[in-house]
DSSP file (Angstrom, degrees, kcal/mol; ACC not computed):
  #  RESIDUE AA STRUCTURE BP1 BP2  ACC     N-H-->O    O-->H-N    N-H-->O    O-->H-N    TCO  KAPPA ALPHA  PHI   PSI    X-CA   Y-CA   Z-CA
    1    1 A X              0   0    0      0, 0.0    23,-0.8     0, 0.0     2,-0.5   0.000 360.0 360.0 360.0 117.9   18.6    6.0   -1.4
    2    2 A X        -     0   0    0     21,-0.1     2,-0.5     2,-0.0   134,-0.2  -0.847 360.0-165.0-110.0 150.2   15.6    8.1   -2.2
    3    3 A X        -     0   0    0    132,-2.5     2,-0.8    -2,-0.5    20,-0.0  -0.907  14.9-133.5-124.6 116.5   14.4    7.2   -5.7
    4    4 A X    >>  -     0   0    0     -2,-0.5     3,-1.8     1,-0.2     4,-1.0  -0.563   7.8-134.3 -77.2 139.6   11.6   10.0   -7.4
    5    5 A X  G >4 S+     0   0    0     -2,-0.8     3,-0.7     1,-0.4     5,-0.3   0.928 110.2  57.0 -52.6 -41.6    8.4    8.8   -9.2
    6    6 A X  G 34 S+     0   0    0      1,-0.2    -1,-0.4     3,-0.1    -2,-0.1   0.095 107.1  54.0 -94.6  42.9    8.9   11.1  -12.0
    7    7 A X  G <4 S+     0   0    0     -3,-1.8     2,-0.3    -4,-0.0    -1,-0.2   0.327  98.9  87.6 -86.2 -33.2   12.5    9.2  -12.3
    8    8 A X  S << S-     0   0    0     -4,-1.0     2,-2.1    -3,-0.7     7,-0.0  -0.544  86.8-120.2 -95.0 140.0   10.9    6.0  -12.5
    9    9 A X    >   -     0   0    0     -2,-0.3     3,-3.4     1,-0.2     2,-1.5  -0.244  31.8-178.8 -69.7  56.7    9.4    3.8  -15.1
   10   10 A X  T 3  S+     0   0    0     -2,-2.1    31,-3.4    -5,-0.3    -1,-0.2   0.418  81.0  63.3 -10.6 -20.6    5.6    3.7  -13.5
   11   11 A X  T 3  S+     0   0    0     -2,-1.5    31,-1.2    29,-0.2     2,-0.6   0.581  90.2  79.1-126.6 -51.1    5.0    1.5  -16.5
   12   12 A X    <>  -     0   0    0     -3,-3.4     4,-4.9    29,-0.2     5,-0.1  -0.872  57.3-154.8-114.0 130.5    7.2   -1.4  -15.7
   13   13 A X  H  > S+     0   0    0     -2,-0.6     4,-3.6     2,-0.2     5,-0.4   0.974 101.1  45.1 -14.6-106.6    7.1   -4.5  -13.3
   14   14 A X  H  > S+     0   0    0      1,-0.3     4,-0.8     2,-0.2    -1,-0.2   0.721 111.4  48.3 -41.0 -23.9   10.8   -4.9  -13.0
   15   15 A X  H >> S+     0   0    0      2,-0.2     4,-1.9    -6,-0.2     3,-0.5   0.897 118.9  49.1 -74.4 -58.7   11.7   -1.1  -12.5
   16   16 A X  H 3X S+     0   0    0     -4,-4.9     4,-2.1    -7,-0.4    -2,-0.2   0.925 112.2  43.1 -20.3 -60.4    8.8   -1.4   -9.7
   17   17 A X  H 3< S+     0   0    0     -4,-3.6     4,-0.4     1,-0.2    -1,-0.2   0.882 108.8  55.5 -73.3 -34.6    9.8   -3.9   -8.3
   18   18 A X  H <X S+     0   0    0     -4,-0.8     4,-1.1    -3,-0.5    -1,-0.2   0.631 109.1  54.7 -58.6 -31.8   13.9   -2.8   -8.2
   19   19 A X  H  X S+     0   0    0     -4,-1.9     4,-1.0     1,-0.2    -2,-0.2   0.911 104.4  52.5 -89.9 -32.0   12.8    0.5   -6.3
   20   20 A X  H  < S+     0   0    0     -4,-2.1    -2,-0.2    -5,-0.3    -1,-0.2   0.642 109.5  43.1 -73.6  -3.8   11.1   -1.3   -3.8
   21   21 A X  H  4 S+     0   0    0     -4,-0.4    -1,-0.2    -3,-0.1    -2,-0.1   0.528 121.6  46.4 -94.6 -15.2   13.9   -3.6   -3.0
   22   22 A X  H  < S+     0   0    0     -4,-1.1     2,-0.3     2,-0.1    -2,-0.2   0.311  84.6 107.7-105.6  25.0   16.3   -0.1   -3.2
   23   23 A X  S  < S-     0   0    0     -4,-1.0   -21,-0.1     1,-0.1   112,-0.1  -0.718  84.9 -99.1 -84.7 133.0   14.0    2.2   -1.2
   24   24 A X        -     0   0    0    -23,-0.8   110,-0.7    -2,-0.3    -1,-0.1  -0.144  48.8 -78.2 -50.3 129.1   15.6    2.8    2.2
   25   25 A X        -     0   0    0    108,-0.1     2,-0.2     1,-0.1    -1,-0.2  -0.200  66.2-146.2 -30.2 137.6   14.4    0.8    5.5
   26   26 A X        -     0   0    0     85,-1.0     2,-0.4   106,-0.1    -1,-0.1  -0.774   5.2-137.9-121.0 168.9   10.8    3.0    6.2
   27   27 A X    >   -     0   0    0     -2,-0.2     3,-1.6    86,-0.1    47,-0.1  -0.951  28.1-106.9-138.6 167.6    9.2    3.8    9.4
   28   28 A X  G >> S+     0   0    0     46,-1.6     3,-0.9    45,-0.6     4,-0.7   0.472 109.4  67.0 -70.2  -7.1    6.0    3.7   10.4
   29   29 A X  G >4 S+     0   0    0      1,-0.2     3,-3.0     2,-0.2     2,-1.5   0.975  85.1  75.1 -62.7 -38.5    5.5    8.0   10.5
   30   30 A X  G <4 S+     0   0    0     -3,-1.6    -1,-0.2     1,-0.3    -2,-0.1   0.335 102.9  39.1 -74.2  18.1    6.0    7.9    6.8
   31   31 A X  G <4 S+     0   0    0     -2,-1.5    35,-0.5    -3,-0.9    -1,-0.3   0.620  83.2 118.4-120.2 -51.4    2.2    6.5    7.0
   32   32 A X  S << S+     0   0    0     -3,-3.0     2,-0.3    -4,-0.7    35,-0.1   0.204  72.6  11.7 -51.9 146.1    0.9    8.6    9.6
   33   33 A X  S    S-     0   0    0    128,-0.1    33,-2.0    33,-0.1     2,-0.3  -0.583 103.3 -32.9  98.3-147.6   -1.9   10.6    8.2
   34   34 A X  E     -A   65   0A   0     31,-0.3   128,-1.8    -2,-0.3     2,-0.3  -0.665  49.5-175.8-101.6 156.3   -4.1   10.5    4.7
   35   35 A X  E     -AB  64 161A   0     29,-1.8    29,-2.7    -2,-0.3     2,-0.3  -0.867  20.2-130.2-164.4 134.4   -2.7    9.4    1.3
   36   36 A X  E     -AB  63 160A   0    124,-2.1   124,-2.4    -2,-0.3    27,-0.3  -0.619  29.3-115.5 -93.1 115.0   -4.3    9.3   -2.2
   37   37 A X  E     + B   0 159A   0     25,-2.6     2,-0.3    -2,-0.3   122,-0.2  -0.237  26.5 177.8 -49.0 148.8   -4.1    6.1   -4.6
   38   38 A X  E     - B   0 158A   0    120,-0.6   120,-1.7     2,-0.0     2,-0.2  -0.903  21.1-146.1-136.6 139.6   -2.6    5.6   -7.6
   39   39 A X  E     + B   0 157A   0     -2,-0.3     2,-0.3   118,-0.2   118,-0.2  -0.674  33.4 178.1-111.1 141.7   -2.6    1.9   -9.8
   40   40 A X        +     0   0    0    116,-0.6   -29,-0.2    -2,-0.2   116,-0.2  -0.904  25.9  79.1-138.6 163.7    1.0    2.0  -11.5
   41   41 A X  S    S-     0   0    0    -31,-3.4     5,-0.4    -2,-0.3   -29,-0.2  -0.175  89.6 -27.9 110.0 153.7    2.4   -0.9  -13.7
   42   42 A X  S >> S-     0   0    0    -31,-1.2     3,-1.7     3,-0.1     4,-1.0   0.135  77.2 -99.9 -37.5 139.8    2.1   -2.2  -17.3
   43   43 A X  H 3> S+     0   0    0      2,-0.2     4,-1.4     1,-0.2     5,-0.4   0.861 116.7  55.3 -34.0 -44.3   -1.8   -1.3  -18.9
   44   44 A X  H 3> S+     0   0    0      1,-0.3     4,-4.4     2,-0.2    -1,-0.2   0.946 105.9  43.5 -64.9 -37.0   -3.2   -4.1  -18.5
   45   45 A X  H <> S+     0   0    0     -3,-1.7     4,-1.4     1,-0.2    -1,-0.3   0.842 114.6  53.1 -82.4 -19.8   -2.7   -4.5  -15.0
   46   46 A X  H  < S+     0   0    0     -4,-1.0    -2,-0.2    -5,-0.4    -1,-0.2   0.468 110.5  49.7 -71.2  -3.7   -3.8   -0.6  -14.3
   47   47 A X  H  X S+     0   0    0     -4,-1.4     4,-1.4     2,-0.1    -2,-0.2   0.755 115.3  45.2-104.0 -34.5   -6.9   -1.4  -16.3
   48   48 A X  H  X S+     0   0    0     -4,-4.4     4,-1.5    -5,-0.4     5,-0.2   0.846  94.1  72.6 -68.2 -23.0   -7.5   -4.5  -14.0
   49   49 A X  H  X S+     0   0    0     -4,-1.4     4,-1.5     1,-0.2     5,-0.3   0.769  92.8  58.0 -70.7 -13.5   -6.8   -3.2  -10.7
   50   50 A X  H  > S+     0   0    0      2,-0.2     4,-3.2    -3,-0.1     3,-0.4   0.942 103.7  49.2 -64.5 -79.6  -10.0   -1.4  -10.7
   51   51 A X  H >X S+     0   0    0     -4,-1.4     4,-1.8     1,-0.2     3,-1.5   0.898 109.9  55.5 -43.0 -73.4  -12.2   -4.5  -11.3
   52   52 A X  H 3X S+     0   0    0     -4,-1.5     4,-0.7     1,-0.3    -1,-0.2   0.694 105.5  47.5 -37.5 -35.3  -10.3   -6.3   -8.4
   53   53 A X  H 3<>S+     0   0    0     -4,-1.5     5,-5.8    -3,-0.4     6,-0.5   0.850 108.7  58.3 -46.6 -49.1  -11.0   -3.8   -6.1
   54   54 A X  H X<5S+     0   0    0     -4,-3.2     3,-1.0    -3,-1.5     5,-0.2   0.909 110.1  46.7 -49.0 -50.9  -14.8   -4.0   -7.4
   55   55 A X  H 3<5S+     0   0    0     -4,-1.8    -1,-0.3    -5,-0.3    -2,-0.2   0.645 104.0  58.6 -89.1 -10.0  -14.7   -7.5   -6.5
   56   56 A X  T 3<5S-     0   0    0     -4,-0.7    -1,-0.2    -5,-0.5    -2,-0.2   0.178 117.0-105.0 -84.1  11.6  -13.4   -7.1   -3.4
   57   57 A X  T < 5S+     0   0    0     -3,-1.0    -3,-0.2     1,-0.1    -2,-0.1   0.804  99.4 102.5  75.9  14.7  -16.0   -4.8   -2.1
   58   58 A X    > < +     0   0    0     -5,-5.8     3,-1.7    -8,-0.2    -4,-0.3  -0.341  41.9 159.6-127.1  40.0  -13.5   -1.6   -2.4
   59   59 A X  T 3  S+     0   0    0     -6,-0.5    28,-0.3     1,-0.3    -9,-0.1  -0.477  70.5  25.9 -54.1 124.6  -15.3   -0.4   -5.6
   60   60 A X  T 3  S+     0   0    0      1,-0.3    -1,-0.3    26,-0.2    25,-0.1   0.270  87.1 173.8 115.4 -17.8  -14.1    3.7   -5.7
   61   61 A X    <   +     0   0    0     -3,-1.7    -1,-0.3     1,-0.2    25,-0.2   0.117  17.2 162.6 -50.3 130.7  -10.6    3.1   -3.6
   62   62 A X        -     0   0    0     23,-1.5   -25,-2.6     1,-0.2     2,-0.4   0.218  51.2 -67.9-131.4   2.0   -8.8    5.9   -3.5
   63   63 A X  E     -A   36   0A   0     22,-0.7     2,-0.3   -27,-0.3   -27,-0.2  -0.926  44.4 -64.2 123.2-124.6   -6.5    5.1   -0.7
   64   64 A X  E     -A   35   0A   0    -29,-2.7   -29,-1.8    -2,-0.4     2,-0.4  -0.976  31.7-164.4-146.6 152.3   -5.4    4.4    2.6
   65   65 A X  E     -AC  34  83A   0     18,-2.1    18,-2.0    -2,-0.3   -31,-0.3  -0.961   6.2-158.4-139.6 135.5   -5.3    6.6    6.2
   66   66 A X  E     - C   0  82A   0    -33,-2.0     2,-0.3   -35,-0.5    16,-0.2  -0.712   8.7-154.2-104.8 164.9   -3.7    6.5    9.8
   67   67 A X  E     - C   0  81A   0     14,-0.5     2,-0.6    -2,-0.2    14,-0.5  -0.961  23.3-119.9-127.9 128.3   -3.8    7.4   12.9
   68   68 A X        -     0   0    0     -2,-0.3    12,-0.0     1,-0.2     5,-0.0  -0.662  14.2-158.8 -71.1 141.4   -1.4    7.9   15.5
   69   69 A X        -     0   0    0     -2,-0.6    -1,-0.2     3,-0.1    11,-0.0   0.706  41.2-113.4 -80.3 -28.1   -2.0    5.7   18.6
   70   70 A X  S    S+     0   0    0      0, 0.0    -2,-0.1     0, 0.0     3,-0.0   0.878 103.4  95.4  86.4  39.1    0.1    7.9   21.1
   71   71 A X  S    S-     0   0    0      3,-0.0     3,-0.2     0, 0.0     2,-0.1   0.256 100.6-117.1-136.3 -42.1    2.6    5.0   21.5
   72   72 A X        -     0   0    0      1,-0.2    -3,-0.1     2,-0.1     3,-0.0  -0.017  16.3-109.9  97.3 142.3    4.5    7.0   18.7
   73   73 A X  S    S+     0   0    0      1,-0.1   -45,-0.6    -2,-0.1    -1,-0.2   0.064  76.3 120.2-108.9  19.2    5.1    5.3   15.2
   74   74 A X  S    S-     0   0    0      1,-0.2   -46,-1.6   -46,-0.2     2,-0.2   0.855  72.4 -97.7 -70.8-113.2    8.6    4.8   15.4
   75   75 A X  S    S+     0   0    0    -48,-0.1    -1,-0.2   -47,-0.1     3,-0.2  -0.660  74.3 100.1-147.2-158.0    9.1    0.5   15.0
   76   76 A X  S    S-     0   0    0     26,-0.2    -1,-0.1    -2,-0.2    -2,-0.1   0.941 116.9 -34.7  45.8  60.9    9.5   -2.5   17.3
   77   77 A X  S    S+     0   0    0     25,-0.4     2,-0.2     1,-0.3    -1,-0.2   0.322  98.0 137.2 104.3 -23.3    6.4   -3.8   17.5
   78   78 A X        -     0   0    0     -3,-0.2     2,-0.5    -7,-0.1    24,-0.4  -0.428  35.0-157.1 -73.8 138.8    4.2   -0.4   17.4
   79   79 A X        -     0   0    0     -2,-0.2    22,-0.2    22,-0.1     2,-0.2  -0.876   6.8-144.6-112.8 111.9    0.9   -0.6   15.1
   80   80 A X  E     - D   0 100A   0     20,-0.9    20,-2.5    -2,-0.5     2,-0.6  -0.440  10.5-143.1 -88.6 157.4   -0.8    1.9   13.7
   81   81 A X  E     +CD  67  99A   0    -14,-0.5   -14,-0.5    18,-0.2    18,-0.2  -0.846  38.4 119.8-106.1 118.5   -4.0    1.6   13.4
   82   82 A X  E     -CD  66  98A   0     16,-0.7    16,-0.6    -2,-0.6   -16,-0.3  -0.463  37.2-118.4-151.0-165.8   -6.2    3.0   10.0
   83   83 A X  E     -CD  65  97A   0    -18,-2.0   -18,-2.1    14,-0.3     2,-0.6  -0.958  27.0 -90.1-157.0 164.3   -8.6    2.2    7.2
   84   84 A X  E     - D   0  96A   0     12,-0.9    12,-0.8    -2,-0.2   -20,-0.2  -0.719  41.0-136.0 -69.3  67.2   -9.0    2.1    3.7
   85   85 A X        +     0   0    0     -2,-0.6   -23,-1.5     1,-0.2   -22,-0.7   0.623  25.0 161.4-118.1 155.4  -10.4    4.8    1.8
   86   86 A X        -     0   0    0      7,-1.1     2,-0.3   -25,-0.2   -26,-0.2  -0.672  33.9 -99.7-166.6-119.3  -12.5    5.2   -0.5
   87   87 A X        +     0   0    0    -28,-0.3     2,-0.3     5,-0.2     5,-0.2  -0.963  27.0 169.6 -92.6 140.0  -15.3    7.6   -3.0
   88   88 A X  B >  S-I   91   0B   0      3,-3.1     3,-5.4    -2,-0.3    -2,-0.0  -0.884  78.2 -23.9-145.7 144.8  -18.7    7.3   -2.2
   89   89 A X  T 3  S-     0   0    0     -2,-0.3     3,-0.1     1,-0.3     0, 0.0   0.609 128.5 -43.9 -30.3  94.6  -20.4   10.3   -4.3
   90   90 A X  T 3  S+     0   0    0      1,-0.2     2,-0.4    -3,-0.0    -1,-0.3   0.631 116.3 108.4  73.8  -9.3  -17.6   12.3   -4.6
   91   91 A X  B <   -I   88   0B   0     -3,-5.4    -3,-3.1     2,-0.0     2,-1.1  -0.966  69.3-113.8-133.2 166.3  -16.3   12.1   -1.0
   92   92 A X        +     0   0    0     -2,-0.4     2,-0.2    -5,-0.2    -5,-0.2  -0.731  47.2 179.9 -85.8  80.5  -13.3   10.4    0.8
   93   93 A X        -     0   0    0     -2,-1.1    -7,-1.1     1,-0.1     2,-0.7  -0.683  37.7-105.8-100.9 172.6  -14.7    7.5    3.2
   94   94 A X        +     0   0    0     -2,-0.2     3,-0.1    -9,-0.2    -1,-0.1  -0.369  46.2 165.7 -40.8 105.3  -13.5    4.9    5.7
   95   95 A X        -     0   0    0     -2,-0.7     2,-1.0     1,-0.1   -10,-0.1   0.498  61.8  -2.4 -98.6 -98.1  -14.0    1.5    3.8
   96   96 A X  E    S-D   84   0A   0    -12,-0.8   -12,-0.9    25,-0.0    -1,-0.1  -0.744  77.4-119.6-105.8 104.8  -12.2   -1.4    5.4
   97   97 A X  E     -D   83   0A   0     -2,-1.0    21,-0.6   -14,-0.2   -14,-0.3  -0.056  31.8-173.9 -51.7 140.0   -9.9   -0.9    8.9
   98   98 A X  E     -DE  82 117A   0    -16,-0.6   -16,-0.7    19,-0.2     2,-0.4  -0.478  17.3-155.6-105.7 171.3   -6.1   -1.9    8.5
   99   99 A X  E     -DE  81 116A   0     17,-1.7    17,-2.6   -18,-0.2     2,-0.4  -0.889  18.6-158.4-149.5 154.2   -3.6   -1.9   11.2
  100  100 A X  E     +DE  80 115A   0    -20,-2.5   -20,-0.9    -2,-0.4     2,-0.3  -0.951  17.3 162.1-126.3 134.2    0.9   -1.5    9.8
  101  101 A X  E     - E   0 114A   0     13,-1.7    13,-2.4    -2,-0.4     2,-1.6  -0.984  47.4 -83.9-148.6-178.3    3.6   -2.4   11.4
  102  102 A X  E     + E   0 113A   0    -24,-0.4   -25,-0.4    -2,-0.3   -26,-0.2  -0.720  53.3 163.4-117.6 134.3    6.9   -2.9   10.5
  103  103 A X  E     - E   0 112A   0      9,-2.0     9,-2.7    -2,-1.6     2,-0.6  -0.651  47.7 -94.7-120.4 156.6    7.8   -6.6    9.0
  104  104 A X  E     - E   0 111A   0      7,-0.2     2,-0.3    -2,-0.1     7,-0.1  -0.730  62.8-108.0 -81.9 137.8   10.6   -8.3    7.0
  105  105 A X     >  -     0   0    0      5,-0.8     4,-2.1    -2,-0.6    -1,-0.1  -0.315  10.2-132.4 -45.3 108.6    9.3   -8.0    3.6
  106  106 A X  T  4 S+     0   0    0     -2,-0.3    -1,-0.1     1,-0.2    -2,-0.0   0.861 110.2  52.1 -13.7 -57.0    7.8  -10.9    1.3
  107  107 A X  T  4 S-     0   0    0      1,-0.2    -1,-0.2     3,-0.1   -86,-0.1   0.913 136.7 -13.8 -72.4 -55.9    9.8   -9.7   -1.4
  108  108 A X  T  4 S-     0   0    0      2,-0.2    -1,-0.2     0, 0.0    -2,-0.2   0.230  86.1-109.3-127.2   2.6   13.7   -9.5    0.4
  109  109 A X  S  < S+     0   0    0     -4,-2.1     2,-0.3     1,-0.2    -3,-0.1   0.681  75.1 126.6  87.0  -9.3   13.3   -9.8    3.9
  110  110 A X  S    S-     0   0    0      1,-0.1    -5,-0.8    -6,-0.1    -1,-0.2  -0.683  71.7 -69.6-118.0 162.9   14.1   -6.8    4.7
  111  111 A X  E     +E  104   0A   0     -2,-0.3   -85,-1.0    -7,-0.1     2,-0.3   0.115  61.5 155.9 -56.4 110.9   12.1   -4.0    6.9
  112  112 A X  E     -E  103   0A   0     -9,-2.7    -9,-2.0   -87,-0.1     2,-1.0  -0.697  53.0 -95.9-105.0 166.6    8.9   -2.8    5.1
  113  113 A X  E     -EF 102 132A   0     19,-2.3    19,-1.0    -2,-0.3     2,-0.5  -0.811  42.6-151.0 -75.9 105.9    5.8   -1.3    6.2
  114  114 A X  E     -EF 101 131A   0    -13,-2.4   -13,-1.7    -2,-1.0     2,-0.5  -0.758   8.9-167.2 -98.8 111.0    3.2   -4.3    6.5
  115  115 A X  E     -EF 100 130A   0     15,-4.7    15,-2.2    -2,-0.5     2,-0.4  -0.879  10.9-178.8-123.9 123.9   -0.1   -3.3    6.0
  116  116 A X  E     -EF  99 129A   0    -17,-2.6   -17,-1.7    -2,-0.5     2,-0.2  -0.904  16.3-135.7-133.4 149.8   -2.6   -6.1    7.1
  117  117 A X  E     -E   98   0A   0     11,-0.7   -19,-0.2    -2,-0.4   -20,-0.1  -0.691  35.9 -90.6 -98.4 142.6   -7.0   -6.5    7.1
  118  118 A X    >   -     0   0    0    -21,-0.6     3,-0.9    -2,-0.2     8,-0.2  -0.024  33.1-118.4 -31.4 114.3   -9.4   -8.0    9.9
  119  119 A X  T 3  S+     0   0    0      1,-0.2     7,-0.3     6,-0.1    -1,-0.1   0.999 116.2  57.5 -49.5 -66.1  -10.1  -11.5    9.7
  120  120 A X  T 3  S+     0   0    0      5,-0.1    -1,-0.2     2,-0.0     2,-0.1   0.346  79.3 110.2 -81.9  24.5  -13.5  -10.5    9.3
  121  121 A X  S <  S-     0   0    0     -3,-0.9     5,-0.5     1,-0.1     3,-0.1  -0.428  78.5 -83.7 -64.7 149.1  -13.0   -8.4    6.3
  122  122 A X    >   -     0   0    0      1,-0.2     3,-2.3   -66,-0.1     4,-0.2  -0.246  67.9 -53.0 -64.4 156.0  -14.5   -9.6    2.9
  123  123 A X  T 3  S+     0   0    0      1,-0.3    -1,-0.2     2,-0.2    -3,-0.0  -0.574 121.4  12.8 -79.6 129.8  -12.7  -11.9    0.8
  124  124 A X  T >> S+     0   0    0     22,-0.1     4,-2.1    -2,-0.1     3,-1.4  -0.942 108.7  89.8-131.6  28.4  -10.0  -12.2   -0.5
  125  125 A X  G X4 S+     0   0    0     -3,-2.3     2,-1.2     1,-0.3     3,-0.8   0.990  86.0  54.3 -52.0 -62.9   -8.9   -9.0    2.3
  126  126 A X  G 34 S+     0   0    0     -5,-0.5    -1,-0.3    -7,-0.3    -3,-0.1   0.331 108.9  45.4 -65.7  26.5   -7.9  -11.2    5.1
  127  127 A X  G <4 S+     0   0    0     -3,-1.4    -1,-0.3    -2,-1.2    -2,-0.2   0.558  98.0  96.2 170.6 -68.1   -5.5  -13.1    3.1
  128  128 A X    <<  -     0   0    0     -4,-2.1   -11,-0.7    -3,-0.8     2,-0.3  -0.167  49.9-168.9 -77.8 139.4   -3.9  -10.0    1.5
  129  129 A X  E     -FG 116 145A   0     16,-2.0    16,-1.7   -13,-0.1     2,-0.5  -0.968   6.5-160.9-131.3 114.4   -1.0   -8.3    2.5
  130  130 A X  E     -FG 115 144A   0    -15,-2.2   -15,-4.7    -2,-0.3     2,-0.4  -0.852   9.6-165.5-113.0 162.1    0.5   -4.7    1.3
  131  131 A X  E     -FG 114 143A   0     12,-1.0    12,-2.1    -2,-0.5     2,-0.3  -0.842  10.4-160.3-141.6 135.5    4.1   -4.0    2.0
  132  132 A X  E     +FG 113 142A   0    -19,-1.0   -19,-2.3    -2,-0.4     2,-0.2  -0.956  16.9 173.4-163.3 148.3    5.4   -0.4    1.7
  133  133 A X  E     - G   0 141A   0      8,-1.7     8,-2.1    -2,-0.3     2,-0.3  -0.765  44.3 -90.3-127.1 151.2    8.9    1.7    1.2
  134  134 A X  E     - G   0 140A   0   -110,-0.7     6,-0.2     6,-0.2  -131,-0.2  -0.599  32.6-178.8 -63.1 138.2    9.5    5.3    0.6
  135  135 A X  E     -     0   0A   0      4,-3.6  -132,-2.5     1,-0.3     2,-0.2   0.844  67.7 -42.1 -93.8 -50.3    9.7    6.4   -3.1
  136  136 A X  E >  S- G   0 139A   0      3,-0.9     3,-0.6  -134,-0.2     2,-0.6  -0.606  98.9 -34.0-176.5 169.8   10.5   10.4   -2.5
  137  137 A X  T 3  S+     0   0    0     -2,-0.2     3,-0.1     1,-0.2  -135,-0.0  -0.801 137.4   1.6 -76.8 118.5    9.3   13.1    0.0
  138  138 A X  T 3  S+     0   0    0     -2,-0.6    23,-4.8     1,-0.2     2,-0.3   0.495 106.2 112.7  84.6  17.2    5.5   12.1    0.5
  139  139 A X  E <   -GH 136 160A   0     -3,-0.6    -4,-3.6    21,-0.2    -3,-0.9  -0.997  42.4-169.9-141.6 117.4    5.4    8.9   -1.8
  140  140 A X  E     -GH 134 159A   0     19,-3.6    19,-2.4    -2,-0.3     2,-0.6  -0.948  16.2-147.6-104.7 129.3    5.0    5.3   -0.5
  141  141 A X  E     -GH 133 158A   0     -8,-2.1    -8,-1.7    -2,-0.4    17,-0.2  -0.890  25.7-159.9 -96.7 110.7    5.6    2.8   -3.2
  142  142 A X  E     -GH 132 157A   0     15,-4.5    15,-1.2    -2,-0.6   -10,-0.2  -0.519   9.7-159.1-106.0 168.1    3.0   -0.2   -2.1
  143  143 A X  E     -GH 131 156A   0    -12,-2.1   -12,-1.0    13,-0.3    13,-0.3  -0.779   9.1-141.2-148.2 108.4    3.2   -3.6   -3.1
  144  144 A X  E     -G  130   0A   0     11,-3.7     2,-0.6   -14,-0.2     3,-0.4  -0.494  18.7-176.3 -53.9 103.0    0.1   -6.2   -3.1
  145  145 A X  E     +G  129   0A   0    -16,-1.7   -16,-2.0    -2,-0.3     7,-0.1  -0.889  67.7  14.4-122.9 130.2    0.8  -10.1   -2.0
  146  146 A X  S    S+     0   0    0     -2,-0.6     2,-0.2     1,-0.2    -1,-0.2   0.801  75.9 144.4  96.8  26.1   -1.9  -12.7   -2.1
  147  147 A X        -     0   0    0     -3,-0.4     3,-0.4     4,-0.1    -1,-0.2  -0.694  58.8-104.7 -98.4 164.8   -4.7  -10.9   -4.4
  148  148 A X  S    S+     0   0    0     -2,-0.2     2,-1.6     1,-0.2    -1,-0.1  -0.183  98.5   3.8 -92.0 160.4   -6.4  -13.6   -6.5
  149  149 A X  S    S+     0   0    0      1,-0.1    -1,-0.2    -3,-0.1     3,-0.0   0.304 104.5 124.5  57.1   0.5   -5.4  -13.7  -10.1
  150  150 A X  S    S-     0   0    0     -2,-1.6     2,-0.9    -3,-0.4    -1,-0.1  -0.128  83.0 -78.0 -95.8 170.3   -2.9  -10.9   -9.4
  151  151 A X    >   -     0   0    0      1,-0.2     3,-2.8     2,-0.1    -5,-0.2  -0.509  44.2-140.9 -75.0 114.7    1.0  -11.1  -10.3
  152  152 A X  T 3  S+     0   0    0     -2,-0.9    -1,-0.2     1,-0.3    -6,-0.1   0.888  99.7  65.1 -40.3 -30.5    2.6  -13.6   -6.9
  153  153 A X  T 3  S-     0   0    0      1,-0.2    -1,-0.3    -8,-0.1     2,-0.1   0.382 126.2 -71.4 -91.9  21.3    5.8  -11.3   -6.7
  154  154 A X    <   -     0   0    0     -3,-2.8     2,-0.4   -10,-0.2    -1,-0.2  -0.234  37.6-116.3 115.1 170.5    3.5   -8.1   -5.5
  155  155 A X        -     0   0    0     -2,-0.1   -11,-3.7    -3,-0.1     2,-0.1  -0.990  36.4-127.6-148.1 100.4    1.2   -6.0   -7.1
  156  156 A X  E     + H   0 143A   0     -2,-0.4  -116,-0.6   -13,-0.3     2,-0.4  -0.558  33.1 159.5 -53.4 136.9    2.3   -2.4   -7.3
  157  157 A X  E     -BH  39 142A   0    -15,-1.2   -15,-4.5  -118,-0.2     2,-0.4  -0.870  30.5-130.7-177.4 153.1    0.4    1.1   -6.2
  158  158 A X  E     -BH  38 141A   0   -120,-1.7  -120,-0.6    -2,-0.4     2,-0.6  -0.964  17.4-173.8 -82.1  98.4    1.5    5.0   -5.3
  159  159 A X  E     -BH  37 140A   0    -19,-2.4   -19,-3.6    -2,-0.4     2,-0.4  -0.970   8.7-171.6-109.7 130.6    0.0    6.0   -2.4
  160  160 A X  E     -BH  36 139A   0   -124,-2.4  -124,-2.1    -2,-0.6   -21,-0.2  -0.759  26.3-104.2 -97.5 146.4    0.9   10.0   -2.1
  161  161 A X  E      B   35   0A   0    -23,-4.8  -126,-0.2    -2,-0.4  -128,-0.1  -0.330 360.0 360.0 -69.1 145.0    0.2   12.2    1.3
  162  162 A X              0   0    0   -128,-1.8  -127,-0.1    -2,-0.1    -1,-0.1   0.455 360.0 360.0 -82.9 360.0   -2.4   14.4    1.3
């Protein structure tokens, strides 16, 4: 089932959260390359997600990038390897290295893209976990677990390809 963003209530928790448990099993290509943030979900939490970033040393995030390894991104066990992006006047850099693979899901159990931080990343990064499904052609529908103060059943975000 592919579900479009401009179908979807961007707005609401429970719609969020309902496409990401009815987004089709993803594989790890649907990553390869650059992709541009977007904070989705009721105001309050789009007006916070900024400050949390801020305090997390990701002041300016603007999204996330991979690489293929040359192992080929398919699943079973392969990781790609990336970072977090973010604006530093006005350009798109490297902030904090990630690595994805594909995991049963927080939310249902079922295969997501598991997107995970260095132990020696700043807090509260090693600790934090985003989980991502296909929305659409070129739309990953993310979901946050483990951010401080944040909602426990995942934390929503857009990331689109570049």
């Amino acid at each position: 089932m592919s579900i479009e963003p401009g179908t979807l209530d961007l707005h609401s928790l429970a719609a969020l959260r309902a496409a990401f448990r009815a987004a089709p099993d993803p594989t790890l290509d649907l990553l390869v390359g650059d992709h541009a943030s977007e904070f989705v979900g009721p105001r309050w939490l789009r007006l916070a997600a900024p400050l949390g970033m801020r305090v997390g040393r990701m002041a300016g995030w603007c999204g996330k990038r991979f690489e293929a390894d040359g192992g080929g991104a398919g699943g079973g066990g392969v990781v790609l390897h990336g970072a977090n992006r973010v604006l530093r006047d006005g350009v798109r850099v490297d902030a904090i290295p990630i690595r994805a693979r594909i995991e049963p899901s927080l939310m249902d159990g079922r295969p997501a893209i598991a997107v995970v931080y260095p132990a020696d990343a700043p807090f509260p990064w090693p600790r934090v976990r985003d989980e991502l499904r296909a929305l659409g052609a070129g739309t990953l529908l993310g979901m946050t677990f483990h951010m401080p103060l944040a909602p426990p059943a995942g934390t929503p975000f857009l990331l689109h390809r570049c």
